[in-house]
N, CA, C and O atoms as CSV, one atom per row, in Angstrom:
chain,resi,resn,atom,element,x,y,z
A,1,UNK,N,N,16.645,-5.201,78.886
A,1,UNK,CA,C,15.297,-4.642,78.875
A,1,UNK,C,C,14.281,-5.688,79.319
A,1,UNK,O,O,14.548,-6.871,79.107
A,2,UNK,N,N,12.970,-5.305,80.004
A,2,UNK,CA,C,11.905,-6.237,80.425
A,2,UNK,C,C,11.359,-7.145,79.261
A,2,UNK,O,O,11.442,-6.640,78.141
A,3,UNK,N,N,11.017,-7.933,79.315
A,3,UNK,CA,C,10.342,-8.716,78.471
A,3,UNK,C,C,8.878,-8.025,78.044
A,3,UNK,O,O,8.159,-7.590,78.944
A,4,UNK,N,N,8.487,-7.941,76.742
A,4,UNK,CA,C,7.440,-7.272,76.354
A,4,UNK,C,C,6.154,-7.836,77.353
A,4,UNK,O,O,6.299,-8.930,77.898
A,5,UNK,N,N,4.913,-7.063,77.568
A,5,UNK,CA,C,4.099,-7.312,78.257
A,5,UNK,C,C,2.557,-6.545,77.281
A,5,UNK,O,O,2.374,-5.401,76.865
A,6,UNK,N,N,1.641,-7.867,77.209
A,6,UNK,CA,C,0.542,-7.552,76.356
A,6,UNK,C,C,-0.434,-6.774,77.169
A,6,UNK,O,O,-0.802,-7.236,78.249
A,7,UNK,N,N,-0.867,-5.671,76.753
A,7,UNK,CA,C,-1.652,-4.579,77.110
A,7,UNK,C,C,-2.884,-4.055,76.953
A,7,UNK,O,O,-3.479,-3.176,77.576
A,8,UNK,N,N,-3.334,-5.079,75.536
A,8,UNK,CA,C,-4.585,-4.959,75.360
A,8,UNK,C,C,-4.439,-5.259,73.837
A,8,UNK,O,O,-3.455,-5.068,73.122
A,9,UNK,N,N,-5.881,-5.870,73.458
A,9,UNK,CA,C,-6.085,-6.341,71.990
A,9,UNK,C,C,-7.719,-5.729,71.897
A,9,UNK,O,O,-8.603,-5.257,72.612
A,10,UNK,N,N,-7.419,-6.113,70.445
A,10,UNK,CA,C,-9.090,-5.305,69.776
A,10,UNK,C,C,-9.288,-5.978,68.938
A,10,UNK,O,O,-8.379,-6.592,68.380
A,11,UNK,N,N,-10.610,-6.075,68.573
A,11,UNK,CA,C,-11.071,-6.366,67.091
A,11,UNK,C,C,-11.711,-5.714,66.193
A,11,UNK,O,O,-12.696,-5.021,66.447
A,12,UNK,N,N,-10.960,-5.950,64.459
A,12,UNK,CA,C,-11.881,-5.204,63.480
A,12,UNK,C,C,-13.003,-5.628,63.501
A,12,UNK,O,O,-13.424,-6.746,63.795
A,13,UNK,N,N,-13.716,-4.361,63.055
A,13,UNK,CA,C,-14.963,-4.302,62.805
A,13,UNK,C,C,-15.284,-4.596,61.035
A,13,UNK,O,O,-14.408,-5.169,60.388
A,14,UNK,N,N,-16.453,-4.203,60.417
A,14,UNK,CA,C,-16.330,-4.371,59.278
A,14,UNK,C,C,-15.411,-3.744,58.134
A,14,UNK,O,O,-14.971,-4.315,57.136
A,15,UNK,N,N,-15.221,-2.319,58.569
A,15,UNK,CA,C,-14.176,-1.275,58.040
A,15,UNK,C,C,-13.038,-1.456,58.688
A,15,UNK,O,O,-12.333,-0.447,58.708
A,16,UNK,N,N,-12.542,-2.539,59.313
A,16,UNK,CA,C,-11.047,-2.516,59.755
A,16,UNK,C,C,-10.572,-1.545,60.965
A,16,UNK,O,O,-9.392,-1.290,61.208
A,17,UNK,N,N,-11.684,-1.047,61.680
A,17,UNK,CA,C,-11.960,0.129,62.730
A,17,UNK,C,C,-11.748,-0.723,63.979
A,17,UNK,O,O,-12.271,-1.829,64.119
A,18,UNK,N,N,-11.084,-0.242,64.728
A,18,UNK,CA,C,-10.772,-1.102,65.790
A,18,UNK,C,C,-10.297,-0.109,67.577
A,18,UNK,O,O,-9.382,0.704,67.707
A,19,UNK,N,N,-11.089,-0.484,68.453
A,19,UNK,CA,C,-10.974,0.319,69.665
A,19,UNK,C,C,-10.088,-0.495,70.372
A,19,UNK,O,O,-10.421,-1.617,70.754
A,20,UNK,N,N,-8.881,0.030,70.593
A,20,UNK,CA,C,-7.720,-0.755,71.698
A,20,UNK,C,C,-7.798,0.296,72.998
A,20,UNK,O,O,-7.427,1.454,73.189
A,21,UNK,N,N,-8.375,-0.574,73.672
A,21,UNK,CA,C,-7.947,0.160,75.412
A,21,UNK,C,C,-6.957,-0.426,75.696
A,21,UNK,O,O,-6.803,-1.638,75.550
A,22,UNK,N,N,-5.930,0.557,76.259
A,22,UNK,CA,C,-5.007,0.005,77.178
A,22,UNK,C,C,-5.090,-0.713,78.600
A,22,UNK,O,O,-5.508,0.001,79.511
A,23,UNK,N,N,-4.833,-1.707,78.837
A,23,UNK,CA,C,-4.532,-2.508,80.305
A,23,UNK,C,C,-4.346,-1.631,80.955
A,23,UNK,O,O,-4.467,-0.580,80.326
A,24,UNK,N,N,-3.980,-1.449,82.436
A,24,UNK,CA,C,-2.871,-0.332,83.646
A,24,UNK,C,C,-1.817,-1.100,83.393
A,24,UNK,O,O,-0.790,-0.515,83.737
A,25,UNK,N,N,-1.582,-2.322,82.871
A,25,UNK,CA,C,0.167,-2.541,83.527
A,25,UNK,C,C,0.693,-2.060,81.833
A,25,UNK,O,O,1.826,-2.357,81.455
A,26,UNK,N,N,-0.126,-1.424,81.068
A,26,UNK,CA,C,0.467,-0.497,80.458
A,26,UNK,C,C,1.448,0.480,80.794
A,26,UNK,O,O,2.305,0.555,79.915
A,27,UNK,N,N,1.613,1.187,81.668
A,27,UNK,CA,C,1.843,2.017,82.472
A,27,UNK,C,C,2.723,1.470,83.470
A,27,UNK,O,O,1.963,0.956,84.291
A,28,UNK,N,N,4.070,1.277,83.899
A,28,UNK,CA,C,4.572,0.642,85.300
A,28,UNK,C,C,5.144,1.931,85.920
A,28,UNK,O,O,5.359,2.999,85.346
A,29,UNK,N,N,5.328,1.635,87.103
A,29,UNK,CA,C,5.561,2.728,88.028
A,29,UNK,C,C,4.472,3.247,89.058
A,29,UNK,O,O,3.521,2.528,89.363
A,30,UNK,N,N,4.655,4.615,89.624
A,30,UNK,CA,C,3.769,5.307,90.833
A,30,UNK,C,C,3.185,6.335,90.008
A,30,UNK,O,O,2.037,6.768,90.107
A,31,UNK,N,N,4.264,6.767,89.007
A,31,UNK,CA,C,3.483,8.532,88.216
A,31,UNK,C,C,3.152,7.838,87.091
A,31,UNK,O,O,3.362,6.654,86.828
A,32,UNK,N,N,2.477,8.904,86.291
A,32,UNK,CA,C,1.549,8.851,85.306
A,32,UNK,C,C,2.480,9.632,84.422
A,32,UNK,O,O,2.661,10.818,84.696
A,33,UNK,N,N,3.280,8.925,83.071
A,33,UNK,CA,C,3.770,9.555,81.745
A,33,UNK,C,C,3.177,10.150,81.134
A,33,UNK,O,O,2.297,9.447,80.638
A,34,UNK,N,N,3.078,11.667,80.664
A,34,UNK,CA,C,2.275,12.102,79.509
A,34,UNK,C,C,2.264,11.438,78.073
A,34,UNK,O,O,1.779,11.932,77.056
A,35,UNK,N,N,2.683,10.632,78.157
A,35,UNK,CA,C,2.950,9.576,76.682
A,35,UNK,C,C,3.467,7.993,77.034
A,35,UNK,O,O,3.989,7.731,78.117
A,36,UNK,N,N,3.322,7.312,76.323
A,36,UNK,CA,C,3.336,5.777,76.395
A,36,UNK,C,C,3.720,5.394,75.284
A,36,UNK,O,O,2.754,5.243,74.537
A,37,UNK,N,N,5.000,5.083,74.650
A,37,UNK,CA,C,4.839,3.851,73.132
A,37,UNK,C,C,4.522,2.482,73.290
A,37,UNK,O,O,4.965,1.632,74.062
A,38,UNK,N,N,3.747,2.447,72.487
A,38,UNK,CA,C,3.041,1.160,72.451
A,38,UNK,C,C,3.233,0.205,71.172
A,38,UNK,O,O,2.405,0.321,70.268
A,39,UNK,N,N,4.460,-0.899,71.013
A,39,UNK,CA,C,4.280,-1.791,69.985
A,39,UNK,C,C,3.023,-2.343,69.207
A,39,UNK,O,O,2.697,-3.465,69.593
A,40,UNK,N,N,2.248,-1.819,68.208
A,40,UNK,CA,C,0.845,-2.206,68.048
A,40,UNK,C,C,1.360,-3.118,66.404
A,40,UNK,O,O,2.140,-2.886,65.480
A,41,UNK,N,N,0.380,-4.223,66.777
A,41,UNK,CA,C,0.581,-5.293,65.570
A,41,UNK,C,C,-0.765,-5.633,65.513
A,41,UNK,O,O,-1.503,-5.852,66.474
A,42,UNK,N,N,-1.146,-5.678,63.892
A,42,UNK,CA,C,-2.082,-6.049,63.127
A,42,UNK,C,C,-2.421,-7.665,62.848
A,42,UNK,O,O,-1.456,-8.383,62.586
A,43,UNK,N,N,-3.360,-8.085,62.881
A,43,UNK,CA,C,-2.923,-9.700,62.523
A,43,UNK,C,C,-4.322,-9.901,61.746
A,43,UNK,O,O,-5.390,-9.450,62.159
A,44,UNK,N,N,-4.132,-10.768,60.365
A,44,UNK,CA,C,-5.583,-11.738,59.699
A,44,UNK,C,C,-5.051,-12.482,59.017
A,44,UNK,O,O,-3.952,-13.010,58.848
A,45,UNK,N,N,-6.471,-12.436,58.451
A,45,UNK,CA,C,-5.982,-14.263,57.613
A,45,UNK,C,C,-4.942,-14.749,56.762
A,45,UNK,O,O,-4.550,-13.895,55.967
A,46,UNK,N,N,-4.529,-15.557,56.706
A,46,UNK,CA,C,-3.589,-15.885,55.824
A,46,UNK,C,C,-3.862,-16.025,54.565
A,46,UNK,O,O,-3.304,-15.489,53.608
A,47,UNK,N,N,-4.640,-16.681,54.578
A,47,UNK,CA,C,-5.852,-16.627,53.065
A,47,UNK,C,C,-6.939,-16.504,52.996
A,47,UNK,O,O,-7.625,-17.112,53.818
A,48,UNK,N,N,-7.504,-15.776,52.120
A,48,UNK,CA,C,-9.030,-15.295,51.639
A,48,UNK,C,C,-9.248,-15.971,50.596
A,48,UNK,O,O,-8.369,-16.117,49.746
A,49,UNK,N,N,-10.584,-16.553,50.472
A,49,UNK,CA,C,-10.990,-17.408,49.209
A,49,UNK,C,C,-11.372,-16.319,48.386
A,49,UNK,O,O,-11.600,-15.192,48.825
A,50,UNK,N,N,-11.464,-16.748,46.835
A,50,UNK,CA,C,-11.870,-15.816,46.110
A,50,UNK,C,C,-13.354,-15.796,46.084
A,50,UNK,O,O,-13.948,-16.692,46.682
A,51,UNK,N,N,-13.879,-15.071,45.591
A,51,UNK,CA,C,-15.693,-14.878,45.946
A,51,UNK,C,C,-16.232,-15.768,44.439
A,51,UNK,O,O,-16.062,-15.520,43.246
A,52,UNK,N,N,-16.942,-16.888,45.164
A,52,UNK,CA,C,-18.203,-17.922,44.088
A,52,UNK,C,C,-19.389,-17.535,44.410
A,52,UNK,O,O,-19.882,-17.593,45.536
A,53,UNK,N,N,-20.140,-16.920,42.939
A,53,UNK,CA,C,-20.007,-16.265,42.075
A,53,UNK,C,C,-18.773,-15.692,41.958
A,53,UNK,O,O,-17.950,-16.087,42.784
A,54,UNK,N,N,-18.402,-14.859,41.155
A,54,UNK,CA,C,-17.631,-13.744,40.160
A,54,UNK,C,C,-18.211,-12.638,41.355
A,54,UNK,O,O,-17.432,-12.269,42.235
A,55,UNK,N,N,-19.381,-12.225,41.328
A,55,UNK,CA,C,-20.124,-10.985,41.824
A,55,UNK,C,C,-20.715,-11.099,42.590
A,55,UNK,O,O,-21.937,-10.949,42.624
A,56,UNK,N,N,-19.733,-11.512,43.732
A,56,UNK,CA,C,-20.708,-11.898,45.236
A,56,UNK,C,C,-19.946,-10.688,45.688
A,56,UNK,O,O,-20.634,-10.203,46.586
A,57,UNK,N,N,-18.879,-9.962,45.520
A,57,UNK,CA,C,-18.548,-8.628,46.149
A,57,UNK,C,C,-19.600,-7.384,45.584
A,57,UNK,O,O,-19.765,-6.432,46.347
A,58,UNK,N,N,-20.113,-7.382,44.630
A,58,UNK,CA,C,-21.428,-6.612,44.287
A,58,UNK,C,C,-22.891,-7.125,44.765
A,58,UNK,O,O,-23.921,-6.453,44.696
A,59,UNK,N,N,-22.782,-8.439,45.259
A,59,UNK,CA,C,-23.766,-8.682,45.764
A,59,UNK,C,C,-24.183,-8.471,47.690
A,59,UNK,O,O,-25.178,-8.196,48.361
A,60,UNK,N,N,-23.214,-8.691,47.849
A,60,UNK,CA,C,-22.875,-8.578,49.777
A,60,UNK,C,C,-21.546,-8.385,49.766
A,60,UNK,O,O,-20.613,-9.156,49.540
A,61,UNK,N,N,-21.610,-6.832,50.142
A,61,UNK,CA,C,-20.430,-6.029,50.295
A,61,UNK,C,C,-19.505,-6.746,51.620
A,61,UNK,O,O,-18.313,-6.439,51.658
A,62,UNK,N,N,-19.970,-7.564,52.550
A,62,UNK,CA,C,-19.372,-7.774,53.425
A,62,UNK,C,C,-19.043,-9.828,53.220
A,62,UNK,O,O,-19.058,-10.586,54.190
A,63,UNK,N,N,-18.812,-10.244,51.910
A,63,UNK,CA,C,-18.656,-11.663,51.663
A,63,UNK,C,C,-17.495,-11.901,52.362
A,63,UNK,O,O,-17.724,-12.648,53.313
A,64,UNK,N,N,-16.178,-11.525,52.267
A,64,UNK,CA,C,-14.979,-11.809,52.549
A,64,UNK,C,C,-14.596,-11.766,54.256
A,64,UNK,O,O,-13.536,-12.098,54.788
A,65,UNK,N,N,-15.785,-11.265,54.861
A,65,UNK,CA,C,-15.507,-11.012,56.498
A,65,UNK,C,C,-15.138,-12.606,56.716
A,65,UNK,O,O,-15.374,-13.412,55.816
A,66,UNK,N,N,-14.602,-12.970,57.847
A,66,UNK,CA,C,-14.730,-14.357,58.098
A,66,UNK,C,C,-15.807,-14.251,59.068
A,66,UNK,O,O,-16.151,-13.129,59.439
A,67,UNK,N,N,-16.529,-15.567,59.640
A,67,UNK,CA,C,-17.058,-15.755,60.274
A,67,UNK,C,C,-16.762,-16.472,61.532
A,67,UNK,O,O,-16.486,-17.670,61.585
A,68,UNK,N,N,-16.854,-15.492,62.760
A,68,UNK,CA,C,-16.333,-16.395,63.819
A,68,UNK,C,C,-17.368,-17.311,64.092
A,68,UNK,O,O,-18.593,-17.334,63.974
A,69,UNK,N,N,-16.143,-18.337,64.645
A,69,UNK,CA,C,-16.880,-19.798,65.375
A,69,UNK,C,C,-17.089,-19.145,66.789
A,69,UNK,O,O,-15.928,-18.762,66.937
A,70,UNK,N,N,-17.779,-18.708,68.026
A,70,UNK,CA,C,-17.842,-18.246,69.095
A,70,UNK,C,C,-18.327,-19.379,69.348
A,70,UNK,O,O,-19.149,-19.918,68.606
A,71,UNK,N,N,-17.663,-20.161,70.978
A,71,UNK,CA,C,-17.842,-21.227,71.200
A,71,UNK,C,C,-19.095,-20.692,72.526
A,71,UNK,O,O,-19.305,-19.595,73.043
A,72,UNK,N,N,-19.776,-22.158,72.731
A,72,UNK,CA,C,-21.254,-22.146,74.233
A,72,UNK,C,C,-20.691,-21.489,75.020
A,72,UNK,O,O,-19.467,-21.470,75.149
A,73,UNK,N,N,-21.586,-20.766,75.755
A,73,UNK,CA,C,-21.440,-20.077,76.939
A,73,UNK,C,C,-20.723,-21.184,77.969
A,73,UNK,O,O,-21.277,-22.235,78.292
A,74,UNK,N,N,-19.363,-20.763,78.442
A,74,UNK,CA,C,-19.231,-21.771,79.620
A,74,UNK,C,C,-18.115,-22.947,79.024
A,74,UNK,O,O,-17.530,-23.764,79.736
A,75,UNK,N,N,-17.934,-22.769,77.037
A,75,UNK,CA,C,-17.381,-23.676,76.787
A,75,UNK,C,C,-15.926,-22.910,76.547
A,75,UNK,O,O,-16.003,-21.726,76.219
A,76,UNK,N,N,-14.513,-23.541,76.697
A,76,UNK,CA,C,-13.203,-22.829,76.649
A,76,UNK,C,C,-13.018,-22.083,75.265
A,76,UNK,O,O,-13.521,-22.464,74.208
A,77,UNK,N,N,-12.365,-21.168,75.399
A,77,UNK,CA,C,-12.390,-19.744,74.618
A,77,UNK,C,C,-11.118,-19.042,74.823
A,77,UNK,O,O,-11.031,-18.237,75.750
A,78,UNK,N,N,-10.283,-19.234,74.172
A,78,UNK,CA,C,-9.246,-18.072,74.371
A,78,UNK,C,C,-8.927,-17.106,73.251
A,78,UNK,O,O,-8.177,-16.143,73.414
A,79,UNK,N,N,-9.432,-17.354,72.281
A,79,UNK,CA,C,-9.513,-16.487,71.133
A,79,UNK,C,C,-10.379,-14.640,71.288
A,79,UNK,O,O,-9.847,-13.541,71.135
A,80,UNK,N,N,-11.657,-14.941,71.595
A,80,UNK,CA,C,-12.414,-13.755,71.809
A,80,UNK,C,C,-11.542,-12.932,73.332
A,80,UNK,O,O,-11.786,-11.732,73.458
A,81,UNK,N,N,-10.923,-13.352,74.024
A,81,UNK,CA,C,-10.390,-12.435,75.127
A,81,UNK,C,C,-8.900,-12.232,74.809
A,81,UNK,O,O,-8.135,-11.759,75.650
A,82,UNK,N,N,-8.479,-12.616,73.515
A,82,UNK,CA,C,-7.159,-12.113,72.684
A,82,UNK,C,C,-5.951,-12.849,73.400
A,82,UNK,O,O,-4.838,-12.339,73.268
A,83,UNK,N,N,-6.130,-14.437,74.423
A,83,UNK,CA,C,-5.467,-14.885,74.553
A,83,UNK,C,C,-4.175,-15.498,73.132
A,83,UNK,O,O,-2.983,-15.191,73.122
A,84,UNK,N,N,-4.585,-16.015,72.523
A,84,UNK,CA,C,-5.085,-17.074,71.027
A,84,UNK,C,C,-5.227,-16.213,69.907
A,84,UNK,O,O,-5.880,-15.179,70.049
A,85,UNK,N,N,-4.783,-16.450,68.967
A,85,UNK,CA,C,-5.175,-15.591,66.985
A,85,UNK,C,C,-6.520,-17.170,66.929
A,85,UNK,O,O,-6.503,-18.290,67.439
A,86,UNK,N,N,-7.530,-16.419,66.021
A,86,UNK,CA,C,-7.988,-17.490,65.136
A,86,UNK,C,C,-7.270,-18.586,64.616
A,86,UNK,O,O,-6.042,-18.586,64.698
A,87,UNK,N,N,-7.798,-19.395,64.162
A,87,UNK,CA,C,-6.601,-20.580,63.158
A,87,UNK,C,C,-6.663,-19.813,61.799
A,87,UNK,O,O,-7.653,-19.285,61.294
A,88,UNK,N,N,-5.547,-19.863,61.379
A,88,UNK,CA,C,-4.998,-19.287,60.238
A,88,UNK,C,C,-4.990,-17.645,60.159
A,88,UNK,O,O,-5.359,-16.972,59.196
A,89,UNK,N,N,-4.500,-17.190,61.361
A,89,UNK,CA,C,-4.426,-15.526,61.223
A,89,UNK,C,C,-2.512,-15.743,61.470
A,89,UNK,O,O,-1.742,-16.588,61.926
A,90,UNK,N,N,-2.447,-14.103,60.703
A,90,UNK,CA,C,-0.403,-14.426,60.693
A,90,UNK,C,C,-0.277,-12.678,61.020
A,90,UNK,O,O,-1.275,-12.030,60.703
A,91,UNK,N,N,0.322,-12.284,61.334
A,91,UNK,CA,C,1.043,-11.104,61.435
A,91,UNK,C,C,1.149,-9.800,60.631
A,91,UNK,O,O,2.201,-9.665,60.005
A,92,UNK,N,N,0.491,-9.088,60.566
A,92,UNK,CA,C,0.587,-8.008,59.423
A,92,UNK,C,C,1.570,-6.804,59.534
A,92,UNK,O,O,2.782,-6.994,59.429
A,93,UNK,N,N,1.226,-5.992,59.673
A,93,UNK,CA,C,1.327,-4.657,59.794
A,93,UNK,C,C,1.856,-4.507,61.288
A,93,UNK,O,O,1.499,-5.338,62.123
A,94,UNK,N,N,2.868,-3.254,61.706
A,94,UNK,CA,C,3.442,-3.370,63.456
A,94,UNK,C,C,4.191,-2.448,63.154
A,94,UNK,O,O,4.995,-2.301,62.233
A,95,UNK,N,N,3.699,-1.460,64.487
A,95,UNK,CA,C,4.674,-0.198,64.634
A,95,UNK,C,C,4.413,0.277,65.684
A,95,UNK,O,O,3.437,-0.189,66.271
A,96,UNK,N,N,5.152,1.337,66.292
A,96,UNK,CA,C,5.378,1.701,67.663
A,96,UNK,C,C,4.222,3.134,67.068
A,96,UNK,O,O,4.238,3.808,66.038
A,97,UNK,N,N,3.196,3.139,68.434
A,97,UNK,CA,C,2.712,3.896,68.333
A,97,UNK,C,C,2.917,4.873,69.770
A,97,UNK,O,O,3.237,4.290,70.807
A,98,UNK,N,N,2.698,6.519,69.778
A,98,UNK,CA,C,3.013,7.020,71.042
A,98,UNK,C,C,1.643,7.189,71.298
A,98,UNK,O,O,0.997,7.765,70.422
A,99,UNK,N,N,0.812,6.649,72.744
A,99,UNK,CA,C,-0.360,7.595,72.599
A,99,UNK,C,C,-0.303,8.505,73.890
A,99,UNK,O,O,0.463,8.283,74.827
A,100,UNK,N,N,-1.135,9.477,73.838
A,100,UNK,CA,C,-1.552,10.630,75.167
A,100,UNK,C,C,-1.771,9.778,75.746
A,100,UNK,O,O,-2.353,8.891,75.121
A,101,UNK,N,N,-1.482,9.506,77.176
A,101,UNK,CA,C,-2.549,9.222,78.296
A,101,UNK,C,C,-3.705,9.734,78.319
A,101,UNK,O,O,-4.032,10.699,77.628
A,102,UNK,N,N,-4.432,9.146,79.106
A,102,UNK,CA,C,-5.941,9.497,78.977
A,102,UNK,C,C,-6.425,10.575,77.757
A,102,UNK,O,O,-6.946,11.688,77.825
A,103,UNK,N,N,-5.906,9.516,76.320
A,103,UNK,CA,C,-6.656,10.361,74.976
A,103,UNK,C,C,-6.505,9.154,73.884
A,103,UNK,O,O,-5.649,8.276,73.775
A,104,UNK,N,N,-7.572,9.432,73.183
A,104,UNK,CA,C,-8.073,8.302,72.233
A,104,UNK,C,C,-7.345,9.072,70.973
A,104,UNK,O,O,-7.321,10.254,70.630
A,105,UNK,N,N,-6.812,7.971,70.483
A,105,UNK,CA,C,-6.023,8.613,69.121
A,105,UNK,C,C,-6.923,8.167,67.798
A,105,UNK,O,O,-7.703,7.214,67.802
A,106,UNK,N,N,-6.623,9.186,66.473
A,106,UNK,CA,C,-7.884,8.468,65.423
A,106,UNK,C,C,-6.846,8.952,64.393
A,106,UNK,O,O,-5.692,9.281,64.669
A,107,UNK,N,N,-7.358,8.953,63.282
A,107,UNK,CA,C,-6.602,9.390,61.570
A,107,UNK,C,C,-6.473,10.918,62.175
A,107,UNK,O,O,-5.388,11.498,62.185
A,108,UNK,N,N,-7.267,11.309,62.506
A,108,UNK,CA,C,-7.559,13.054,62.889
A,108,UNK,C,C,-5.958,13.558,63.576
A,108,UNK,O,O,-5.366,14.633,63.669
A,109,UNK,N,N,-5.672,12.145,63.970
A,109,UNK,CA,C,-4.121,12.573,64.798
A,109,UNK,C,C,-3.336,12.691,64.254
A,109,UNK,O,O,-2.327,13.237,64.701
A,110,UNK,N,N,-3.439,12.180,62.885
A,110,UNK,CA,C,-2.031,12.004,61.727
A,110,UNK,C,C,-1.375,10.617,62.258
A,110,UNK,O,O,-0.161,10.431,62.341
A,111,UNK,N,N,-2.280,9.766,62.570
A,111,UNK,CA,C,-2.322,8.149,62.723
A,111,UNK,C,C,-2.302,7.676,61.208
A,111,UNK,O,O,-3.425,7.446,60.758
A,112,UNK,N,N,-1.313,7.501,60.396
A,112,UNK,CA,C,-1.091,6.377,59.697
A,112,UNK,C,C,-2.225,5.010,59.682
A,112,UNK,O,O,-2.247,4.185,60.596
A,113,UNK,N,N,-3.121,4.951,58.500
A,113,UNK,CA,C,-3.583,3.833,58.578
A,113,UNK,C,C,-3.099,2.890,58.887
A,113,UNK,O,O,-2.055,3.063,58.257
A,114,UNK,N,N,-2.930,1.736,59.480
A,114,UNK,CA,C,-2.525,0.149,59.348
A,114,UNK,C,C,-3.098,-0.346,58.155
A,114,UNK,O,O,-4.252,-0.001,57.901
A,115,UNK,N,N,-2.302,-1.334,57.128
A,115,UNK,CA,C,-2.411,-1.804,56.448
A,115,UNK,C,C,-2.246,-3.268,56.518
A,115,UNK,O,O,-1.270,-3.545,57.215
A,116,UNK,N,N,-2.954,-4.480,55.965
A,116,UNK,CA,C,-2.741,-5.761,55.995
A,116,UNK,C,C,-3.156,-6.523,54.575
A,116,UNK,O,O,-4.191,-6.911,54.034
A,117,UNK,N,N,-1.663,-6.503,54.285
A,117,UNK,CA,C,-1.244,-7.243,53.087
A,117,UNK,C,C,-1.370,-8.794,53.130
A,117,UNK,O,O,-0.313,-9.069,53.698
A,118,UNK,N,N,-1.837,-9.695,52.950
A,118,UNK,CA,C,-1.969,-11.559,52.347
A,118,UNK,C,C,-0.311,-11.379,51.860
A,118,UNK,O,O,0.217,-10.666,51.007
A,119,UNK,N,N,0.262,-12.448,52.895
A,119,UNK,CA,C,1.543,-12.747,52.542
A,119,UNK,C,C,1.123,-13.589,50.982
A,119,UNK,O,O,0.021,-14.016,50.639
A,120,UNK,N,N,2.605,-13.633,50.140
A,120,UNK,CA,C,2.665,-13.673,48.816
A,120,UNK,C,C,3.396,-15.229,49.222
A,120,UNK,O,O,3.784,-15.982,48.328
């Protein structure tokens, strides 16, 4: 079999909501498949600090986001164009997903949330 080929990456948003467009070399060949499986893998942090205060999750619902470092305009970057994980992101959640061609899939599809568990 071909060697896997990356097709496109996304990023969560604050709710873990995430828009993946597919690449074209999604797709190889001349015709167009009414379906595509697509290996899709989840990836974050390895560790989350706990929140100082006690009640900084009642205080700013969004404490635990990390904060990206986005480097100067012009300065090297392979992280934001999904070359690169952050430092300290690991592997979560991964499953073959089928999608329509030209159709955006959601929960509405009977899409299985992704889940991402902090390895133990």
């Amino acid at each position: 079999p071909p060697a896997p080929v990356r097709v496109g990456h996304a990023h969560g948003d604050d709710r873990g909501e995430f828009l993946l467009a597919l690449a074209p070399a999604a797709i190889r060949g001349s015709e167009l498949p009414r379906t595509i499986d697509i290996r899709v893998v989840v990836y974050g942090p390895a560790q989350v600090q706990p929140p100082d205060p006690a009640d900084l999750p009642e205080l700013d619902p969004w404490w635990d986001l990390p904060l990206e470092q986005v480097p100067a305009p012009g300065a090297a970057d392979d992280v934001s164009p999904g070359r690169r994980l952050p430092d300290g992101y690991v592997a979560g959640d991964e499953r073959q997903v089928t999608f329509v061609v030209g159709r955006a899939l959601s929960a509405a599809d009977d899409i299985d949330d992704f889940s991402f568990a902090l390895p133990v």
